[in-house]
Residue frames as qw, qx, qy, qz and C-alpha x, y, z in Angstrom:
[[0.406, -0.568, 0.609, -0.377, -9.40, 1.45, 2.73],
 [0.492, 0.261, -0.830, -0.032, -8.12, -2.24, 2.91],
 [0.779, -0.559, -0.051, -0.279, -9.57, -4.30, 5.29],
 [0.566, -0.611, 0.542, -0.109, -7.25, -5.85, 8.18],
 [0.890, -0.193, 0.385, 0.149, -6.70, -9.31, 6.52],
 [0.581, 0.810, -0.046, 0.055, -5.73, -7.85, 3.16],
 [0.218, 0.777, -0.507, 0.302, -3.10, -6.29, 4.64],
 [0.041, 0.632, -0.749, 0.196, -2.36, -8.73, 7.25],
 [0.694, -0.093, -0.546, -0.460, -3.72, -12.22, 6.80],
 [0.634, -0.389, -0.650, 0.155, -5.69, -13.90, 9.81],
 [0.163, 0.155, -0.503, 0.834, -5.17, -10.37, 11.96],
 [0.427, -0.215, -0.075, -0.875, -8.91, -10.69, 12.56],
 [0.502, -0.003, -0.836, 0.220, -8.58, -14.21, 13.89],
 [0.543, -0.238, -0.644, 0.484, -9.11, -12.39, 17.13],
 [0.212, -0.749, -0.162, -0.606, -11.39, -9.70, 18.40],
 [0.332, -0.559, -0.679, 0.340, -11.65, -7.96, 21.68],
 [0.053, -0.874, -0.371, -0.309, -14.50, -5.32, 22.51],
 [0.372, -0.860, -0.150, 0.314, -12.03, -2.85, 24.74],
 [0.218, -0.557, 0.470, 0.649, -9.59, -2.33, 22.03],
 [0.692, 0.644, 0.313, -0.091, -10.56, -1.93, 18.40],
 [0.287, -0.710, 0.311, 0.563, -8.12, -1.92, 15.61],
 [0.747, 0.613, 0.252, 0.040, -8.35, -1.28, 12.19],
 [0.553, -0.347, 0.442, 0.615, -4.98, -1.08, 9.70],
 [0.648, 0.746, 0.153, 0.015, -4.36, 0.95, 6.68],
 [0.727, 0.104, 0.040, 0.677, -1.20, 1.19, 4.49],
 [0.319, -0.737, -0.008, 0.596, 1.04, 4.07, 4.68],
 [0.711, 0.644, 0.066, 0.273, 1.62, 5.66, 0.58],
 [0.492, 0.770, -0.228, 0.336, 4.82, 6.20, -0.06],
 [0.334, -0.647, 0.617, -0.299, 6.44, 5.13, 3.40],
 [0.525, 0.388, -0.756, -0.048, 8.33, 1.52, 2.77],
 [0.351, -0.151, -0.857, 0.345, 7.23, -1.40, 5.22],
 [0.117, -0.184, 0.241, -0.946, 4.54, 1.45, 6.53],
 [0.325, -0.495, -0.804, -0.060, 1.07, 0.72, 8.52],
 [0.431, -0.331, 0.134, -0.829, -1.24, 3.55, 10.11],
 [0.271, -0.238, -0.921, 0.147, -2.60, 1.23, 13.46],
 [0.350, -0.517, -0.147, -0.767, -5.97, 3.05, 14.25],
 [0.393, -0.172, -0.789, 0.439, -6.72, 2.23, 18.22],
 [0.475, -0.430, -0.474, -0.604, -10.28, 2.46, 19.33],
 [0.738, -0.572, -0.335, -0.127, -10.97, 2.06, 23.33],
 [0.604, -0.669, 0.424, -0.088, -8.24, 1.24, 26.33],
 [0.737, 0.356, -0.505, 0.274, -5.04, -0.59, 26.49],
 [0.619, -0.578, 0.399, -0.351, -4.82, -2.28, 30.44],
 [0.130, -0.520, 0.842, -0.063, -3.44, -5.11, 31.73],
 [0.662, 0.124, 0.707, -0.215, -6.21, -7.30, 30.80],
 [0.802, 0.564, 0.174, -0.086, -6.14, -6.53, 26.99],
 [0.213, -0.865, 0.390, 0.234, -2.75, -6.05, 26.63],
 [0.377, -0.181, 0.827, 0.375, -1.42, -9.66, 25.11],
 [0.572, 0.493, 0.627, 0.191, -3.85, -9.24, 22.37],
 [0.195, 0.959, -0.038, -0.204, -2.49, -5.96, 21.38],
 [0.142, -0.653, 0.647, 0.366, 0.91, -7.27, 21.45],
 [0.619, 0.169, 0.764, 0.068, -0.53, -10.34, 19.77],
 [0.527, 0.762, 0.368, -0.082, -2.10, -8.32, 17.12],
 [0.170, 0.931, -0.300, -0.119, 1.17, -5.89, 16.47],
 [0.367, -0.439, 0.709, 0.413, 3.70, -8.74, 16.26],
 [0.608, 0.361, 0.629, 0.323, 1.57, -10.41, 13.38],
 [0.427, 0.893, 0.124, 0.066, 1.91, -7.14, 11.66],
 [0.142, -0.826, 0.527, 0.141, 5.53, -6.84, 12.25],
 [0.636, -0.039, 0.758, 0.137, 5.75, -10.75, 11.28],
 [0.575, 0.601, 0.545, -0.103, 4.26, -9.58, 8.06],
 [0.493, 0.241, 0.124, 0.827, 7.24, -7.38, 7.26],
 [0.080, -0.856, -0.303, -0.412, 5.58, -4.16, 8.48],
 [0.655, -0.144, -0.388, 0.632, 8.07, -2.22, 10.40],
 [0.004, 0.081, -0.155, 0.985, 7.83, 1.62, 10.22],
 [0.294, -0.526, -0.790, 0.112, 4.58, 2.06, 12.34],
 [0.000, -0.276, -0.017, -0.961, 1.97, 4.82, 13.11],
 [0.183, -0.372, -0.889, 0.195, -0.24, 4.24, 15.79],
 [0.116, -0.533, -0.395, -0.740, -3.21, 6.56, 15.49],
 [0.315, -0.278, -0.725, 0.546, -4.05, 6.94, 19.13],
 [0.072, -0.093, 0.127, -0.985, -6.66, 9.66, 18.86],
 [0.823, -0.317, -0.044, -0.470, -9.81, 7.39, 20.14],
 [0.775, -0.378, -0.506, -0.001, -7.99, 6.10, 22.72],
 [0.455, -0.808, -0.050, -0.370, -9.14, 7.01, 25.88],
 [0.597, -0.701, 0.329, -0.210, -6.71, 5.31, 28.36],
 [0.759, 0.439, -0.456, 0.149, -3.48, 3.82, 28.50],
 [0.720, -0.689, 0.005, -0.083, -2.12, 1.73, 31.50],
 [0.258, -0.793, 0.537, 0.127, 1.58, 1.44, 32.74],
 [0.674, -0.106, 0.701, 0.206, 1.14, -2.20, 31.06],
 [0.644, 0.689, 0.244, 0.228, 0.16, -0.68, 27.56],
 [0.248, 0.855, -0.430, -0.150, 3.06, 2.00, 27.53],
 [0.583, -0.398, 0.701, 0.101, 4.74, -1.43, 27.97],
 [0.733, 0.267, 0.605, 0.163, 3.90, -2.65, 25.19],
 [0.349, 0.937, -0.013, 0.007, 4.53, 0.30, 22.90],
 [0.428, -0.626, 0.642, 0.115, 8.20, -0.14, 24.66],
 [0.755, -0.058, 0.649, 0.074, 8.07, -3.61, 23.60],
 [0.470, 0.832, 0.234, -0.176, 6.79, -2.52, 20.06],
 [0.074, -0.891, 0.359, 0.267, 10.18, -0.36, 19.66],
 [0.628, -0.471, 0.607, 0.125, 12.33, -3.26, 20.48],
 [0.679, 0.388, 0.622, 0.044, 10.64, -5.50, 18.02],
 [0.395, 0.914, 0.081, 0.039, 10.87, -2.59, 15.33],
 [0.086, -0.955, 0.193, 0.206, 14.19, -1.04, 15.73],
 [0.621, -0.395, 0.640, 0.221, 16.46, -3.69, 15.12],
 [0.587, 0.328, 0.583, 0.455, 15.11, -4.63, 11.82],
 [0.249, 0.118, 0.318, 0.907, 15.27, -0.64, 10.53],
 [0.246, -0.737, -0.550, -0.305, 11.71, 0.62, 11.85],
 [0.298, -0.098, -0.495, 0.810, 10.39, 2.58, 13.94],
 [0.105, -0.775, -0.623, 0.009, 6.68, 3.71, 15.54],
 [0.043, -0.297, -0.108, -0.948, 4.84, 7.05, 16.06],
 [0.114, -0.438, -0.876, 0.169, 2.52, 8.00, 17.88],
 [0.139, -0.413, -0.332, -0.836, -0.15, 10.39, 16.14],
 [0.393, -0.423, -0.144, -0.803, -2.62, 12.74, 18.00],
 [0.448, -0.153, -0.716, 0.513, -1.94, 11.41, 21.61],
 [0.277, -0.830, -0.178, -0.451, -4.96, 12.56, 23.59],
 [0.086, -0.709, 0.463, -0.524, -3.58, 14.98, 26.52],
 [0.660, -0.501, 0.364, -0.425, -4.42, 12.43, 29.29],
 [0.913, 0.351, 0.007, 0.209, -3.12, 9.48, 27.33],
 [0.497, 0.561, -0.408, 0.522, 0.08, 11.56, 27.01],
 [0.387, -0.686, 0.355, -0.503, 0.29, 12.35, 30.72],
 [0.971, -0.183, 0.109, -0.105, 0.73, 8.94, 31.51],
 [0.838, 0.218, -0.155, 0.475, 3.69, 8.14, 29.22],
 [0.119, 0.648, -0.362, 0.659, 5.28, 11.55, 30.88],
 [0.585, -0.626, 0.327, -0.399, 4.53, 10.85, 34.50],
 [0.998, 0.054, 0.016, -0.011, 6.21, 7.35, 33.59],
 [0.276, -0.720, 0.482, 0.417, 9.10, 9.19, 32.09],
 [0.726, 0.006, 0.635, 0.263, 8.34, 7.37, 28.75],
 [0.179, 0.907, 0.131, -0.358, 7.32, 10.45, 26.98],
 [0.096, -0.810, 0.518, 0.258, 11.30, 10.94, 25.73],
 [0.400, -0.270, 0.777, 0.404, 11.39, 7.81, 23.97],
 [0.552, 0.412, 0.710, 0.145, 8.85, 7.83, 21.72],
 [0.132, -0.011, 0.237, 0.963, 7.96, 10.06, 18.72],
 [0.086, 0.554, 0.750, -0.352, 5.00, 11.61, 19.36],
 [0.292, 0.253, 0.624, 0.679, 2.98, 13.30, 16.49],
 [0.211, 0.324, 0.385, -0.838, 0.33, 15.80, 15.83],
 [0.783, 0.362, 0.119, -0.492, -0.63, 14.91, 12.65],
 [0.917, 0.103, 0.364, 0.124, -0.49, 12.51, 10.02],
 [0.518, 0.783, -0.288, 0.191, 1.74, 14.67, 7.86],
 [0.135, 0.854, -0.463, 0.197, 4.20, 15.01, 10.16],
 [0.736, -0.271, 0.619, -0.037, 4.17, 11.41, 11.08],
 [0.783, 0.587, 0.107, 0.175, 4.51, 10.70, 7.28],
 [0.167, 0.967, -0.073, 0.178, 7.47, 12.80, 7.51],
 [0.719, -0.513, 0.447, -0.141, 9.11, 11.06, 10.00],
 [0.835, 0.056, 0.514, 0.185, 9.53, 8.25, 7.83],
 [0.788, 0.528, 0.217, 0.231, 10.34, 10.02, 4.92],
 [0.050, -0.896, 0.413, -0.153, 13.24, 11.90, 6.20],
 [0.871, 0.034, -0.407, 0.273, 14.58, 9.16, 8.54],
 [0.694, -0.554, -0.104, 0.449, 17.62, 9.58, 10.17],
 [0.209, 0.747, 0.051, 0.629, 18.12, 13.08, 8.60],
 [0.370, -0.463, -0.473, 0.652, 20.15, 15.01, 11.32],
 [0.053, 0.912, 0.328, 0.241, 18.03, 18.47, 11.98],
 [0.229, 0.381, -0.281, 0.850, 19.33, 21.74, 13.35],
 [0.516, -0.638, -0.530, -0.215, 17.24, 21.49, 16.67],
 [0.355, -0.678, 0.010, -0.644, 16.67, 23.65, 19.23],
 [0.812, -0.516, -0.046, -0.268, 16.87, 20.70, 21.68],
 [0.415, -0.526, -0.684, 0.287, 17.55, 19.87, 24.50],
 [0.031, 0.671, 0.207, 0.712, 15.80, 23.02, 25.79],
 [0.322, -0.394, -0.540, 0.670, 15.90, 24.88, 29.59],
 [0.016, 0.421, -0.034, 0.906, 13.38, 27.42, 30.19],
 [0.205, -0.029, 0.468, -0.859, 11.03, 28.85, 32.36],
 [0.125, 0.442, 0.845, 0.275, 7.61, 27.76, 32.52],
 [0.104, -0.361, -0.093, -0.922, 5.46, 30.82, 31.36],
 [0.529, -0.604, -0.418, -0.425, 2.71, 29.92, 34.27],
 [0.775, -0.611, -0.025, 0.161, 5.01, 29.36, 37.53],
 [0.242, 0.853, -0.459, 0.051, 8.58, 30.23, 36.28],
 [0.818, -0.374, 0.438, -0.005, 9.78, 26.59, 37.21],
 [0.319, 0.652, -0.559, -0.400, 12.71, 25.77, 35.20],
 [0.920, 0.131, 0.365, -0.049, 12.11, 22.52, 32.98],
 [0.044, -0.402, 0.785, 0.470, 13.58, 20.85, 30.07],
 [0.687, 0.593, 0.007, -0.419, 12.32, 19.84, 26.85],
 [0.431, -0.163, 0.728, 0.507, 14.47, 16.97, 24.72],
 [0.193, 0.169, 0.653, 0.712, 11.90, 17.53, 21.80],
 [0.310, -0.116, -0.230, -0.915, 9.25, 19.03, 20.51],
 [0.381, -0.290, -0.868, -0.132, 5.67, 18.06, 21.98],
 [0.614, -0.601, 0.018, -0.512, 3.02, 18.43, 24.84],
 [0.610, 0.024, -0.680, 0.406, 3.85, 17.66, 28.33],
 [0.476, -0.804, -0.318, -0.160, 2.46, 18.96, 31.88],
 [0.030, -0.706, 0.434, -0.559, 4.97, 21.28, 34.44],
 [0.568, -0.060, -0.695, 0.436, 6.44, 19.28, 37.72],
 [0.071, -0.034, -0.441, 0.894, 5.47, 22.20, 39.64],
 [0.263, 0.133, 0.292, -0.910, 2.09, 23.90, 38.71],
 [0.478, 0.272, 0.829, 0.104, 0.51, 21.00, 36.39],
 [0.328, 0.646, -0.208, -0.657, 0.08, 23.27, 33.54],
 [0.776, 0.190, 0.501, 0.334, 0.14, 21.71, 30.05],
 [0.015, -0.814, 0.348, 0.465, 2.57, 23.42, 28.05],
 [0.792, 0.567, 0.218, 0.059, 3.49, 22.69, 24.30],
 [0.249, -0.608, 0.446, 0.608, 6.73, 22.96, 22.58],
 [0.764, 0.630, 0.036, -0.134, 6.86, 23.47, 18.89],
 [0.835, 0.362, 0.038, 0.411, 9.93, 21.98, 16.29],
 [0.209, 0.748, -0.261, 0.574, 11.68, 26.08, 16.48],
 [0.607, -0.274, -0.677, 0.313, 11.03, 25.42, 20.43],
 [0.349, -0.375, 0.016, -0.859, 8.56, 28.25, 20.90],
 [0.024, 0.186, 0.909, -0.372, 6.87, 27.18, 24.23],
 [0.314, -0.341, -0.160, -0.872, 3.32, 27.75, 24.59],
 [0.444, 0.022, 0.746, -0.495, 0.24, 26.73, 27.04],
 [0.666, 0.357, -0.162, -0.634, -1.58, 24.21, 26.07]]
């Protein structure tokens, strides 16, 4: 494991104790960075996250995996920045992930409605994957209409992922084939 400046000199310049973030390269995924994220992302640590992710995008790092599975809470101003993130990324041929989104974490970007723009992983394979496919077009399943299996409220599904019912707050899972399940 590389430490932080290796890979992106001076990104340790700047510390703060409610968000911890440690960087490792991505093998075999071109311009790639795995962003491990340790604590909360609110409106008070926010500009030093985005501070910290443009000097790794300044650094030529573009296709982006933001480990997100120790952290605990994300406010309406961090899915902003992830937003922002995109912007910054997309133009120059990137493009983020977000790996092993804990359930309440995800519930946020869905009750936001932000849920549908991002890609949102389970593991690191299939965030590796991501990138090494690209802009492969799939046979998919999506958009989906069914029932939910706990209230029979018909929803929709644009991709594969976890997400919570409008009606009975279940949390309900769609897989890639777009087998629902609870959960």
């Amino acid at each position: 494991m590389s430490s932080n400046n290796e890979l992106v000199p001076g990104f340790n310049d700047e510390r703060d104790d409610s968000l911890k973030i440690n960087l490792d390269r991505i093998p075999d995924v071109d311009k790639g960075l795995v962003i491990h994220l340790n604590g909360y992302i609110d409106t008070y640590n926010s500009s030093f996250f985005q501070k910290r992710i443009q000097k790794v995008v300044d650094n030529g790092y573009i296709n982006l995996i933001f480990n997100c599975a120790a952290l605990n809470y994300v406010s309406s101003t961090g899915i902003g920045s992830f937003t922002a993130f995109l912007k910054m990324v997309k133009p120059k041929g990137g493009d983020i992930v977000l790996l092993e989104i804990q359930p309440k974490v995800y519930e946020v970007f869905q009750l936001l409605g932000f849920s549908q723009f991002f890609n949102i992983k389970d593991s690191m394979a299939d965030s590796v994957s991501f990138f090494r496919n690209g802009a492969q077009v799939e046979d998919t399943p999506f958009p989906k209409i069914f029932g939910c299996p706990v209230c029979s409220k018909r929803l929709k599904a644009t991709k594969a992922g976890r997400f919570r019912c409008s009606e009975c707050k279940s949390i309900l899972a769609i897989d890639q084939q777009g087998q629902v399940f609870l959960g």
